[in-house]
Backbone bond lengths (Angstrom), bond angles and torsions (degrees), N, CA, C in turn:
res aa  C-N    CA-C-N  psi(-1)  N-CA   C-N-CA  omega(-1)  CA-C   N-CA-C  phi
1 X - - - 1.452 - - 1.525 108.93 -
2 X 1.355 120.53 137.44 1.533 120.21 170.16 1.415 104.49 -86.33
3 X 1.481 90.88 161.40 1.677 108.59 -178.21 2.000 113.69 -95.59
4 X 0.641 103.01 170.83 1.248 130.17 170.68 1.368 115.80 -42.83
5 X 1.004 157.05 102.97 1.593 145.14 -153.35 1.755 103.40 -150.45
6 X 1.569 114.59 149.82 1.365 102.67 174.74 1.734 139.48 97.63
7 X 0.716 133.14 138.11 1.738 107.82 -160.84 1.564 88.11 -77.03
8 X 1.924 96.07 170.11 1.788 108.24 165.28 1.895 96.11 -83.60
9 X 1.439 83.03 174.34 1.363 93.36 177.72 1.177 126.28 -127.64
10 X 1.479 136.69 150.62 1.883 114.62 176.80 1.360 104.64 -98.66
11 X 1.875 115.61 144.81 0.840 83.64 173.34 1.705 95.25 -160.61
12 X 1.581 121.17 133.07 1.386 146.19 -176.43 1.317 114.51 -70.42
13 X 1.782 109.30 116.88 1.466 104.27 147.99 1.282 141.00 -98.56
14 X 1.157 94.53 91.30 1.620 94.03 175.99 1.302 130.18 -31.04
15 X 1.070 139.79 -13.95 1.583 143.53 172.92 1.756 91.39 -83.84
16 X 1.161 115.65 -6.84 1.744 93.59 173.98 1.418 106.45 -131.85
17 X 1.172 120.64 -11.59 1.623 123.26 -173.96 2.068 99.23 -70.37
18 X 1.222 66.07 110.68 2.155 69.59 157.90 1.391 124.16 -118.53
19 X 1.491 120.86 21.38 1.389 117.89 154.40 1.402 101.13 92.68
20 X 1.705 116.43 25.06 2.078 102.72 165.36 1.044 126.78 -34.66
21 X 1.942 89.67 -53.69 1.853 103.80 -172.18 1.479 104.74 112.53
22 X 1.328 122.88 -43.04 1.409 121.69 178.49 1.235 119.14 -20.11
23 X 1.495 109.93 -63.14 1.793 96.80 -161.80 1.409 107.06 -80.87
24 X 1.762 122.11 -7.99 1.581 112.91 156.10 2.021 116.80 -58.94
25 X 1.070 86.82 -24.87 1.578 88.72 -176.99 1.763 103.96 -96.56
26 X 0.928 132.58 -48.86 1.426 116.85 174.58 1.423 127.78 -75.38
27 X 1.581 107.15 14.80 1.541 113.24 -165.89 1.933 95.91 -168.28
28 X 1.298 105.89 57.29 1.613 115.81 174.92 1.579 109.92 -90.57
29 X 1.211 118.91 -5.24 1.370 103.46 153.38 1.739 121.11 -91.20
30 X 1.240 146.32 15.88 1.637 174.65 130.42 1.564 113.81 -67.65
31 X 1.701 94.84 -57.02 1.735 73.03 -159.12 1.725 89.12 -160.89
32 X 1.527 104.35 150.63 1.392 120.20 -154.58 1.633 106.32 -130.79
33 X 1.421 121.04 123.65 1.657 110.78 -177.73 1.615 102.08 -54.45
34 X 1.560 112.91 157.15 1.397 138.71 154.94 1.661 102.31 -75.45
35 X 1.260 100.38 -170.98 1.660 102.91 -163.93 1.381 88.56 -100.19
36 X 1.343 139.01 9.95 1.193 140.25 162.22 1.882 116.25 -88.16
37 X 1.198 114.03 -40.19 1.233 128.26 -169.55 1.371 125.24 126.10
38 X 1.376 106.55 -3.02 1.645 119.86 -160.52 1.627 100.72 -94.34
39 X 1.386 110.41 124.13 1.587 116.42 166.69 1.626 109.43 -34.86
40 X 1.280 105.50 141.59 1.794 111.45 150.96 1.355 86.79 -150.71
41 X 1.382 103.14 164.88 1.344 126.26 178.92 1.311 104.93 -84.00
42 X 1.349 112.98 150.82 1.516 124.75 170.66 1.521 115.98 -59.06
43 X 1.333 112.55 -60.78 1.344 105.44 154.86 1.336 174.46 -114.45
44 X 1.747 69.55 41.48 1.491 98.05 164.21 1.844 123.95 85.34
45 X 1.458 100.14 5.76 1.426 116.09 155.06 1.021 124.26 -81.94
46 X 1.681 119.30 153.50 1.407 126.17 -155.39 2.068 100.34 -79.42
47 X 1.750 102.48 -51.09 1.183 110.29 -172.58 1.710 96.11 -101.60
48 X 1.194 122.10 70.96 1.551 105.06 179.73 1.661 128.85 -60.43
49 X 1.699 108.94 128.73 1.263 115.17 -179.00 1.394 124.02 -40.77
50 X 1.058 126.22 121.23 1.785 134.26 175.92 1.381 115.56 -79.40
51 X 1.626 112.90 93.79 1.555 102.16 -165.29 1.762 110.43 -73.08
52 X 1.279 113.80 117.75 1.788 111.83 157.56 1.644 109.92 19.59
53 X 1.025 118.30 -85.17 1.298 118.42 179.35 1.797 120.72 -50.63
54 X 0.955 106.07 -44.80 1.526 88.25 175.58 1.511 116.59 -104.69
55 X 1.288 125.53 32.95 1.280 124.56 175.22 1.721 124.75 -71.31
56 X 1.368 99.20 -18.12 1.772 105.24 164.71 1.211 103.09 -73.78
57 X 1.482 122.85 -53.76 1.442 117.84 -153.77 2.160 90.66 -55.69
58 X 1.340 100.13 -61.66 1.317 100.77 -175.88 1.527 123.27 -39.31
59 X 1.225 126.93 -26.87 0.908 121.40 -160.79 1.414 96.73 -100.21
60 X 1.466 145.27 -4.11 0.985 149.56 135.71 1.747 136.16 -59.53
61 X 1.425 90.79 -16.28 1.812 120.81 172.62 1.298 89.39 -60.61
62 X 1.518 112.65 -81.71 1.681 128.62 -169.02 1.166 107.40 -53.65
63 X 1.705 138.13 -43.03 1.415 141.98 171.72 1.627 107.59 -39.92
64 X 1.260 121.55 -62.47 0.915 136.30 166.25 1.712 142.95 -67.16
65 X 0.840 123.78 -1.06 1.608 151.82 161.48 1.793 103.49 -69.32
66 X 1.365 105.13 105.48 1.372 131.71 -169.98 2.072 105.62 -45.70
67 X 1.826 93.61 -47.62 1.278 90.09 -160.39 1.571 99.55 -107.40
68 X 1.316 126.20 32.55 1.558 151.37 -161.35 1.878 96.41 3.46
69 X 1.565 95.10 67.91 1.402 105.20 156.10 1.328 126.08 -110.24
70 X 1.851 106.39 25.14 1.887 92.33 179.82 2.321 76.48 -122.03
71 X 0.527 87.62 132.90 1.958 113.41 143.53 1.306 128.08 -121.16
72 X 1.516 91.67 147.66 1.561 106.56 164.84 1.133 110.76 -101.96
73 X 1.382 124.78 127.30 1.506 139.81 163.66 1.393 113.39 -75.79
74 X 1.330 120.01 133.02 1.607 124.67 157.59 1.111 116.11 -68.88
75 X 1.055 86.05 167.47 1.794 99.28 -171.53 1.577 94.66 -66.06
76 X 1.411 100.49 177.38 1.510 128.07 -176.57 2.053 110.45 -73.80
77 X 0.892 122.20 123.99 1.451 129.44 171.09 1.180 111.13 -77.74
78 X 1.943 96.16 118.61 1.560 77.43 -169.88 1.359 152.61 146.82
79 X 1.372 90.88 -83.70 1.549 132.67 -162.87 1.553 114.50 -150.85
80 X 1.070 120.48 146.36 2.034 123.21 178.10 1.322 96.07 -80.64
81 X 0.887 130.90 124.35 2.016 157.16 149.16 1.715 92.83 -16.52
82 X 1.586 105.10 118.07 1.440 100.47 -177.60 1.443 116.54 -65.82
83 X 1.391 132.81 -165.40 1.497 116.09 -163.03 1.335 82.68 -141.09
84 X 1.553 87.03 144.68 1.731 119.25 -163.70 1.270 103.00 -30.68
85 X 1.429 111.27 158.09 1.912 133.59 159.78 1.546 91.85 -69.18
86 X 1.696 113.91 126.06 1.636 96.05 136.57 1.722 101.34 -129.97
87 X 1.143 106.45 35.77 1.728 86.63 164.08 1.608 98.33 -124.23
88 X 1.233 109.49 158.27 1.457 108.18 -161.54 1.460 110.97 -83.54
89 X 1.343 132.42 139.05 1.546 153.66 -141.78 1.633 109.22 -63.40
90 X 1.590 117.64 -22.81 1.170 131.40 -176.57 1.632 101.85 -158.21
91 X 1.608 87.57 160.33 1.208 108.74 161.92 1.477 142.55 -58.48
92 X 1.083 158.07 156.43 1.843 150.06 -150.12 1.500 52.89 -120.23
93 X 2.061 90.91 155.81 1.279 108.43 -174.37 1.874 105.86 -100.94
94 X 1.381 111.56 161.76 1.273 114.14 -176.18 1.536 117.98 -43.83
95 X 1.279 136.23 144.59 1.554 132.30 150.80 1.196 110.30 -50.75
């Protein structure tokens, strides 16, 4: 069996997030309210990496999240956690 490899990850469902703000406030080095209230990540990844060091605090982010729409993902089984998207997911549509 392989082990565990790779950082965890945080990661938001939007079908349940309604914008408390909490886990921007218990986890402001990850992720920062919008002018709405809604988490985004600082930098701007979908599943942002959970560095070693703050993976308790995080995992108390999601503990705490009213409508338990943030998780932490484990790492990858296995295999190393593929490395971020930076080109954008689709194409801008034709003129």
């Amino acid at each position: 069996m392989h082990g565990m490899t790779g950082p965890a990850r945080l990661h938001l469902d939007w079908t349940r997030c309604d914008g408390h703000g909490s886990c921007a406030e218990l986890l402001p080095e990850l992720l920062v309210a919008d002018e709405w209230g809604y988490p985004v990540a600082r930098a701007g990844e979908r599943d942002p990496v959970v560095p070693a060091g703050l993976e308790a605090r995080a995992r108390h982010a999601a503990r705490s999240c009213p409508l338990m729409a943030l998780r932490l993902l484990p790492p990858a089984r296995g295999r190393p956690a593929p490395p971020e998207r930076t080109a954008p997911l689709s194409s801008p549509a034709p003129r």
